[in-house]
N, C-alpha and C positions, 0 to 999 in steps of 0.2 A: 405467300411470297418468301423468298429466301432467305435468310441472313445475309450480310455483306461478306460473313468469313466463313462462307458455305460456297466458295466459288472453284473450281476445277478441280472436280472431286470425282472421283472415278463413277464407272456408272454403275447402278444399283446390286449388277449379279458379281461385281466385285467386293463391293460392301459386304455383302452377306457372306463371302468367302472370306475375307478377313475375318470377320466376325466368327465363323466358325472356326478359323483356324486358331483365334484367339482365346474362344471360349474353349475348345478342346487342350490348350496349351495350359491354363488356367486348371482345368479340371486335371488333369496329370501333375499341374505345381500342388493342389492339395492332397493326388497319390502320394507325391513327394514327402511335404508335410505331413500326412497321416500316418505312413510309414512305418513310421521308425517306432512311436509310440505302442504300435501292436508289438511290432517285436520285440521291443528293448527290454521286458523284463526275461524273457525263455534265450533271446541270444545271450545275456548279459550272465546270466545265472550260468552258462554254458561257457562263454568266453573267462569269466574272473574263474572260473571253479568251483562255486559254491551251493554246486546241487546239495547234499546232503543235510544244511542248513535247516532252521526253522524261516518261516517267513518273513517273520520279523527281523532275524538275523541277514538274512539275503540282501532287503531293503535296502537295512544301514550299511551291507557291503558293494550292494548296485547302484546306491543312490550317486555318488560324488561320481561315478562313470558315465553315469548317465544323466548329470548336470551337465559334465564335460563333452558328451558327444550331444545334446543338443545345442552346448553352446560353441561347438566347432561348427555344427549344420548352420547355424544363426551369424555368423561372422562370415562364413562363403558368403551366405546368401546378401550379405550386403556388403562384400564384397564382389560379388556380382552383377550387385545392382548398379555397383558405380562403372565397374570395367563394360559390362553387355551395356549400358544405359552409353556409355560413353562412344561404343561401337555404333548403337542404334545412332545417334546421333552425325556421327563419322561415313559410319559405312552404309546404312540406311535399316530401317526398322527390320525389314523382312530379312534380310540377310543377317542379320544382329540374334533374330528373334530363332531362326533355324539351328547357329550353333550353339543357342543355348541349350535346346530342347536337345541336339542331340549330349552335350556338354551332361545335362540331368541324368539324360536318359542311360547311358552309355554307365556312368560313374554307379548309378545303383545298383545295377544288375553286379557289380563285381562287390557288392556290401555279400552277395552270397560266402564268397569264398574268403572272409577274413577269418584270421584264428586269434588273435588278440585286441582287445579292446581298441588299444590305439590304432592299429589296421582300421576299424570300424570309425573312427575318428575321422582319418584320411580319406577316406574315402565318402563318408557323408560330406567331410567338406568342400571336395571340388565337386559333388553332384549339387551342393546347394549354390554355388556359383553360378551354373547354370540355371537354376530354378529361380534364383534372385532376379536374372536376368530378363528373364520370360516377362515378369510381374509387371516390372516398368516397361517395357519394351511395347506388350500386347495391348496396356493401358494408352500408350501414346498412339501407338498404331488407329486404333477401334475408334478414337476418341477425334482423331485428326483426319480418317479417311469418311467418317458419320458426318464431317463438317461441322460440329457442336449440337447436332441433331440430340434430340432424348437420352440427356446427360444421363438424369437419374434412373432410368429403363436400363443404361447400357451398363451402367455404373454397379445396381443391383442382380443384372446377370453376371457379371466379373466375380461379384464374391459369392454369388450362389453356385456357376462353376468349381469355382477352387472347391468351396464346402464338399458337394459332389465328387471330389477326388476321395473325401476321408470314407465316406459313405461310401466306394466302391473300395477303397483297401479292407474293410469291416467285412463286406459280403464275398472277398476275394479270403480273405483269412478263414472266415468260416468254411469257406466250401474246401478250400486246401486240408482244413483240421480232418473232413469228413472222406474228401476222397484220395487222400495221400497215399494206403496201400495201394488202391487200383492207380495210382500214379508214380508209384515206387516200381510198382509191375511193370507196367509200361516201357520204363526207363532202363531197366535190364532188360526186355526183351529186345531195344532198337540199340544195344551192346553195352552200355555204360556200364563201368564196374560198380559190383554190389557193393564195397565202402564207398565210395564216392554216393552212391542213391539213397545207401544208410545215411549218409551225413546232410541230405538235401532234406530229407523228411521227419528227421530227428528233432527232438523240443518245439511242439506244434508244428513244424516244417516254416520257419522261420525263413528259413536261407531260400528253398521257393519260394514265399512269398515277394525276398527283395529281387531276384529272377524278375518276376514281374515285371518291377521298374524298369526294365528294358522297353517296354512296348511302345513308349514315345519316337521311340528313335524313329518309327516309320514315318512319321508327320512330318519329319522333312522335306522329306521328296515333297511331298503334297503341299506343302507352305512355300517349296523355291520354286516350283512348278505353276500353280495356278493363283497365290492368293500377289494382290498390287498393292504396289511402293506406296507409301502417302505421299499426295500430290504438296501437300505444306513441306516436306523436307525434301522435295525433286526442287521445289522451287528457291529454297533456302541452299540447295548442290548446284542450282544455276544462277545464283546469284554470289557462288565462291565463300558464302559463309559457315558450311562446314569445314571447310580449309583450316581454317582457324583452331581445331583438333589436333594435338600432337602427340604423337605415342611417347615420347620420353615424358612426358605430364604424369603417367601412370606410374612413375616411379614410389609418387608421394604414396598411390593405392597399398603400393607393396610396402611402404613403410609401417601402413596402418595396419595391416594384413599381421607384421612381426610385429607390432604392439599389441594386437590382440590373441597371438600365440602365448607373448609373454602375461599377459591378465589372467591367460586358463590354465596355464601354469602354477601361479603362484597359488589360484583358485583350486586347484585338486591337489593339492598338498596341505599337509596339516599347519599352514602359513600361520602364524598370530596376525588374529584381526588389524593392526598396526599395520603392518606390511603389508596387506590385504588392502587396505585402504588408500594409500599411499601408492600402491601399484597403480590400483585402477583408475584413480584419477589422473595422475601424471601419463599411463597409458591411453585414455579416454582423449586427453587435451593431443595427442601425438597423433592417434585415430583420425579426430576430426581434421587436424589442419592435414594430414595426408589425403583425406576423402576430398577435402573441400578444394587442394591445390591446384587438378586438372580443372578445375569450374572458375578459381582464378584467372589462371591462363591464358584458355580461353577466353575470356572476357578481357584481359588486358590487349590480347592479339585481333578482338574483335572489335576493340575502339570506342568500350563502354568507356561511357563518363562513371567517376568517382561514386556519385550519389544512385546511375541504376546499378553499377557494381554490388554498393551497400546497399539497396533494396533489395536484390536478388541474394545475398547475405542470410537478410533478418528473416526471408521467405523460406530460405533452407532452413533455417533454425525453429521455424516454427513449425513449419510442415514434420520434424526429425518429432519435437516435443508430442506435436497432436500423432503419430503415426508410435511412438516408442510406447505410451500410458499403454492402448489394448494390447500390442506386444509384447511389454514383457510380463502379464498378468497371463496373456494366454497362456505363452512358453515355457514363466514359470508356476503357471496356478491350473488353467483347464488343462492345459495338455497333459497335467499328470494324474485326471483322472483313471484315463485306462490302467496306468501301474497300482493305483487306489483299490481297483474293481479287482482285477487279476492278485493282489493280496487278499482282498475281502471273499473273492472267490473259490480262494483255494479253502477257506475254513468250511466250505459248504460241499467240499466231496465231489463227485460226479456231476450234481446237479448247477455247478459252479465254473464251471471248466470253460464256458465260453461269456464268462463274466465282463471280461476286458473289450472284446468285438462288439459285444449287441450295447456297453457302456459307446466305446465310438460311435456304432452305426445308429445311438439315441441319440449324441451330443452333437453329430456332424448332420442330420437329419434336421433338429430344431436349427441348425446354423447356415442350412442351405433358408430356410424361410427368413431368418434374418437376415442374413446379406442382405435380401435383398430387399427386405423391411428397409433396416437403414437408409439404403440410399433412396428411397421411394420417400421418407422420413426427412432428408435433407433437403431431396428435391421441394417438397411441398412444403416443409416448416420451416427453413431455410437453414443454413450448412452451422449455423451457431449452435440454434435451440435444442437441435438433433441433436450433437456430441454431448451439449449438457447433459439429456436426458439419457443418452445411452451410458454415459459414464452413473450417472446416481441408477439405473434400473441393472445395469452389468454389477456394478459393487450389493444391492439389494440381491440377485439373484447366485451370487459368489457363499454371501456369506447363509443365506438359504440352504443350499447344497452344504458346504463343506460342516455347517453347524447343528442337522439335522438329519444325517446321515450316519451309522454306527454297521449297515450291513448292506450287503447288495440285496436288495429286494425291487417290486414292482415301484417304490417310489424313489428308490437310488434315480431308475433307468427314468421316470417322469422329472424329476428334478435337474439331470442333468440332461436332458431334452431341451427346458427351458432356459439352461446356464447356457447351453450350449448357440439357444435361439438369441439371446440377449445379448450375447459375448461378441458373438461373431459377425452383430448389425455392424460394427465397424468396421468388418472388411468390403462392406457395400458402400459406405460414408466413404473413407478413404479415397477410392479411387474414381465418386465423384469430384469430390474438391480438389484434392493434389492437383489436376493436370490444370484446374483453373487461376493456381499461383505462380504457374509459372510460362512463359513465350516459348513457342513454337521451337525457337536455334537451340533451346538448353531445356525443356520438356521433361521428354525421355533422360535425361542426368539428373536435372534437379528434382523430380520425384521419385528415381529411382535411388536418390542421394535420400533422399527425408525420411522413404519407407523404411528402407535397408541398412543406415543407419541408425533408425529406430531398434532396429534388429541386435546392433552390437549393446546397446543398454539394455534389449531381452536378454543376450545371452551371458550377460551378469546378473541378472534376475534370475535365468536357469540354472547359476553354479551358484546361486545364493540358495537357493530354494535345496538344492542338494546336501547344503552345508547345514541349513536347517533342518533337513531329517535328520541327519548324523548326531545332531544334539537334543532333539526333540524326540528322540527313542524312538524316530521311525514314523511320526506320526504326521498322517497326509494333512490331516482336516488344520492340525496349528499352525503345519509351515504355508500350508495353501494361503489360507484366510489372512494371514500375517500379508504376506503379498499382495492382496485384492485391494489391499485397503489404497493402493498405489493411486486407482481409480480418483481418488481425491485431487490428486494432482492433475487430471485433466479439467476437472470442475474450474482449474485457475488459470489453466493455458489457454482455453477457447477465447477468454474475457480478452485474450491478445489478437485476436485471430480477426482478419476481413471478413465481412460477407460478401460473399459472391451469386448469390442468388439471383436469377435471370441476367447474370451477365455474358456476353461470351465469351467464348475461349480469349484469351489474349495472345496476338500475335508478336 
């Protein structure tokens, strides 16, 4: 028999088209994510100028660059997730969910042609706008066209997707390393000029690689074409209660958008920690009430009472705390293995060279089975005991890796298998429980509000973590592990958190 909130729901060969157009969106958002992490030490070393360097020197001169451009990618993307979540919500998921993918898609392909850092900046960060977008959008979609069907099934295919993005950037890099002259060839024979095919295939062929990222854009057509609207927000369009959306509300977004310009600012400059401190917080409090103002709004226009107003509040606040702990430990502690590997790699010569790829295509591999561990994990043990346990098993397998580790060898790439498997059970937890703290009219906003701005306390984590190499003489394993320890703090947020275990979705 059905659920009661399993009623007028498309029929089955719709479902699965969503489904794949969700999971395909999903796996291109962790192309996204995986991305940059390949290329950012061979672009970076190319764009600052400092081939000629020892390694160690490079680091401490790549590292604050590349705090900064992953904490540009980290601010689009939750600023993304409130402007595309705010559209899904307005304009309807599938049309929401099309301009983001092509918003990703469109903005990576031109990360080819930067020649200075901060180019590379800008342009990650309106591709992560789009990618932001995807996350919540594809979540509400999947979740409300299934009818609350096999939460945890759906939930641990969503982050095992994404993982499978990092895991096809890995096998897309290595084969680029390997066939770049026969594709350097190629490229001059169909006319393009030879400086221009020198510069696509130069420093591992980086700049084809971010090419790549173009190939979302074709999912378009095929998401506005065949995949169906959720019948929960046709029904929420004809009862006049996305009306209640107003684009001047976005104002606040773009407020927080310039307070988080001004945090990375202050952050890649040699600021004293005083100023440093004082920014972020006072930028942080600016952030939040800009994010959270179109979610006001709408609610005062929608004729919530005071008290579900403040529930739907304290639910943003805690969904932002449980979704910020794995992110910013990822962003700023796993994801800088590959730059770890690709240092340690280069001390070994020849035999070392694809150090940095087969470090991803280990860490994104253990995290495609996680994903989907976790939410299989909350499904069954319920959405508390799972985060407890992935927070003390993620901080156990943090400081394993980072403490244990002095060379890339066969147990680098087994150990960060495992960090990678444990770390990233969160991304299948997540997008279980998010969509079950929040209704149907504000879904799509308020999880795409909790993930994404989990994302702006990652990407003070990523320019913290930058600022710790510069002082720690470069060294991965101190600044990493100094970060993991973050994990503690989720051990105290769950003890706030609902259970929602065998409940359904709320309407």
């Amino acid at each position: 028999m059905n659920p009661p909130y399993a009623t007028a729901e498309p029929a089955g060969r719709g479902r699965w088209l969503a489904l794949i157009a969700a999971l395909l969106g999903w796996m291109f958002d962790g192309f996204e994510m995986g991305l940059f992490p390949v290329v950012a030490r061979p672009a970076l070393i190319e764009l600052v100028g400092v081939e000629g360097l020892s390694s160690a020197e490079q680091d401490r001169a790549i590292g604050p660059w590349n705090g900064t451009i992953i904490a540009g990618f980290l601010v689009g993307a939750a600023a993304g997730g409130v402007l595309f979540g705010w559209l899904g919500d307005r304009l309807g998921r599938v049309r929401a969910m099309s301009l983001s993918i092509l918003t990703y898609a469109l903005f990576s392909g031109l990360g080819a042609f930067v020649t200075h850092p901060w180019h590379m900046v800008g342009v990650r960060f309106v591709a992560a706008l789009g990618m932001g977008g995807e996350w919540s959008l594809g979540v509400a979609l999947v979740m409300e066209v299934w009818g609350g069907r096999s939460r945890g099934l759906l939930a641990g295919l969503i982050g095992a997707a994404a993982n499978l993005g990092y895991v096809v950037v890995a096998l897309l890099s290595l084969s680029i390393v390997e066939v770049r002259e026969s594709l350097s060839t190629f490229l001059l024979t169909v006319g393009l000029p030879a400086s221009f095919v020198d510069r696509l295939a130069a420093n591992s062929g980086w700049r084809l690689l971010m090419l790549m990222g173009m190939l979302p854009a074709i999912m378009t057509l095929f998401i506005r074409l065949f995949v169906p609207e959720s019948e929960n927000w046709l029904r929420e369009q004809q009862g006049g209660r996305t009306r209640s959306w107003a684009t001047s509300d976005l104002v606040g977004v773009l407020v927080g958008v310039a307070a988080c310009a001004v945090i990375m600012l202050v952050w890649s400059r040699d600021s004293g920690w005083p100023l440093r401190l004082v920014t972020t917080l006072v930028g942080l409090t600016i952030v939040g009430a800009g994010y959270v103002f179109p979610v006001h709004r709408f609610l005062i226009r929608s004729g919530e009472a005071l008290e579900a107003r403040r529930a739907i509040y304290r639910r943003l606040a805690l969904g932002t705390a449980l979704s910020a702990v794995p992110l910013l430990v990822t962003w700023a502690s796993v994801m800088w293995t590959a730059n770890w590997a690709d240092q340690l790699g280069q001390a070994l010569g020849e035999s070392g060279k694809y150090a940095k790829q087969w470090t991803q295509f280990s860490s994104a591999s253990g995290a495609v089975v996680g994903s989907f561990a976790g939410a299989m994990l909350g499904y069954r043990l319920g959405r508390r005991k799972a985060y407890l346990g992935l927070c003390l098993g993620s901080l156990a397998a943090a400081l394993i890796f980072f403490q244990t580790n002095s060379a890339f060898d066969s147990w680098f790439l087994v150990s960060v298998f495992a960090l990678g498997l444990v770390t990233a059970a969160f991304y299948g937890w997540l997008p279980l429980y998010l969509p079950e703290l929040f209704p149907t009219r504000i879904r799509a906003t308020g999880q795409g509000f909790s993930f994404n701005f989990g994302r702006i306390l990652a990407a003070i984590g990523a320019l913290q973590t930058g600022a710790l190499l510069r002082s720690l003489g470069g060294s991965y394993p101190k600044a990493c592990t100094l970060v993991s320890l973050i994990y503690l703090v989720g051990v105290v947020v769950i003890g706030l958190a609902p259970e929602t275990k065998d409940r359904p979705l709320p309407e």
